[in-house]
C-alpha positions as CSV (number, residue, x, y, z in Angstrom):
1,X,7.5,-97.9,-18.4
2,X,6.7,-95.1,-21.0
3,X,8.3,-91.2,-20.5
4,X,6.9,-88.8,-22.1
5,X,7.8,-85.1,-21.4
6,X,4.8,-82.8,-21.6
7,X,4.5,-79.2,-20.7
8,X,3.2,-78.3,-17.0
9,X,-0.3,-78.2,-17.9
10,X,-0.6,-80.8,-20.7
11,X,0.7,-83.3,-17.8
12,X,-2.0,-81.8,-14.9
13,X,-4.9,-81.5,-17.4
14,X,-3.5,-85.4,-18.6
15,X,-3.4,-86.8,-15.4
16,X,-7.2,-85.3,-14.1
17,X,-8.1,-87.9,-17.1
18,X,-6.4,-90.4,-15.8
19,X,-7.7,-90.2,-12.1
20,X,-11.1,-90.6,-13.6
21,X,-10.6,-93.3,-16.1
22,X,-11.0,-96.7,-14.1
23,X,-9.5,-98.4,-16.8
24,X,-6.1,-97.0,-18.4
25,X,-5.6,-99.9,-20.7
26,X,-8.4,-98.9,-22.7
27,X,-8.2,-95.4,-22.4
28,X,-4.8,-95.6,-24.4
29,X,-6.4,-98.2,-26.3
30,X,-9.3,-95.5,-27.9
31,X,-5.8,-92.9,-28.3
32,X,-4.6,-95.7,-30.7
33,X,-7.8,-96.2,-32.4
34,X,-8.5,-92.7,-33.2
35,X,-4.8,-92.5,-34.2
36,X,-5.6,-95.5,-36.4
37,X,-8.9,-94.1,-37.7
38,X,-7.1,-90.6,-38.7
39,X,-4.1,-91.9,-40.4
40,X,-6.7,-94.0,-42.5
41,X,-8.5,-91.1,-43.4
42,X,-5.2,-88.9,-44.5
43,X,-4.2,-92.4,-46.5
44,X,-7.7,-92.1,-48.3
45,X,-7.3,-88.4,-48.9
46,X,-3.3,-89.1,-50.2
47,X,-4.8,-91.4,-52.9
48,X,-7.2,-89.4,-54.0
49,X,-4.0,-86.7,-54.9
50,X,-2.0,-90.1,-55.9
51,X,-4.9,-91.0,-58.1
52,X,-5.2,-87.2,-59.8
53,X,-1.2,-87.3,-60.5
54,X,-1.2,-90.5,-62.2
55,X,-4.8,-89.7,-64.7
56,X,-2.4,-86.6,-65.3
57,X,0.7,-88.0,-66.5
58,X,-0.4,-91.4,-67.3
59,X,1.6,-93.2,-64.9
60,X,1.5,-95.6,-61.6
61,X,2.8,-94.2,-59.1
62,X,5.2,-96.6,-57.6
63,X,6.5,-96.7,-61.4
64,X,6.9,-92.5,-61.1
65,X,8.4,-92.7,-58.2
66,X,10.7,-95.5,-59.0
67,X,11.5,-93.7,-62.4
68,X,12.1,-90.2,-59.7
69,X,14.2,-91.6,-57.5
70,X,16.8,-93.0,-60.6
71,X,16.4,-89.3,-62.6
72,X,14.8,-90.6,-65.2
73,X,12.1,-88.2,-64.5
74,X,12.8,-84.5,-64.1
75,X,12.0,-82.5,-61.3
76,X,9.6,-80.0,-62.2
77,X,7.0,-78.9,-59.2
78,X,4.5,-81.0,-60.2
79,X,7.2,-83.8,-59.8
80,X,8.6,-82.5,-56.8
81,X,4.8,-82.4,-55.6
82,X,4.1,-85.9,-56.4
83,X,7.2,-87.6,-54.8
84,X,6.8,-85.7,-51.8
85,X,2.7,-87.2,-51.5
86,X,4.0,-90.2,-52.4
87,X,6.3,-90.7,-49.8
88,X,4.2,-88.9,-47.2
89,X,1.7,-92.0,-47.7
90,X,4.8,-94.6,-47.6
91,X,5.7,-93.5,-44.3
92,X,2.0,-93.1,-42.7
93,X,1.1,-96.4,-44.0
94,X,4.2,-97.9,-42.4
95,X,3.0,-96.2,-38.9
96,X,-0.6,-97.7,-39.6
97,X,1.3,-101.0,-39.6
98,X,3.2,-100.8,-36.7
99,X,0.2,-99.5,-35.2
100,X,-2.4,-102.3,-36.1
101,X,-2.6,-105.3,-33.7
């Protein structure tokens, strides 16, 4: 059993959906799969700012961040910037996994 708390009309207007849908399993189902589809999509759109960082400075990225994380590196904006992408696409590809059947 799954609990979710919602506001008043989020759960009305949620359950007029469900009344309707004949079958729930794959109405959930198509709420993964568009969750799926749009963390791919912010993945792609994360590598393309990965991919700009690393023609900048010359460097891989798990190697920058690697180097970040032990202070090798300073932490100037652009540095700040890049870690923080970098581990915005670390945890969203780690819910894409858990996500994926």
């Amino acid at each position: 059993m799954i609990s979710i708390e919602l506001s008043y009309k989020t759960e009305k207007r949620l359950k007029q959906i469900l009344l309707v849908q004949s079958n729930k399993d794959k109405f959930f189902r198509k709420i993964i799969d568009f969750q799926i589809d749009e963390l791919k999509l912010g993945l792609y759109n994360i590598k393309k700012d990965l991919d700009e960082f690393e023609k900048k400075y010359l460097i891989d990225t798990k190697l920058f961040y690697k180097k970040f994380q032990a202070g090798e590196i300073d932490d100037k904006d652009d540095f700040m910037i890049w870690a923080g992408i970098y581990e915005m696409f670390l945890r969203d590809k780690q819910i894409l996994e858990k996500l994926k059947w």
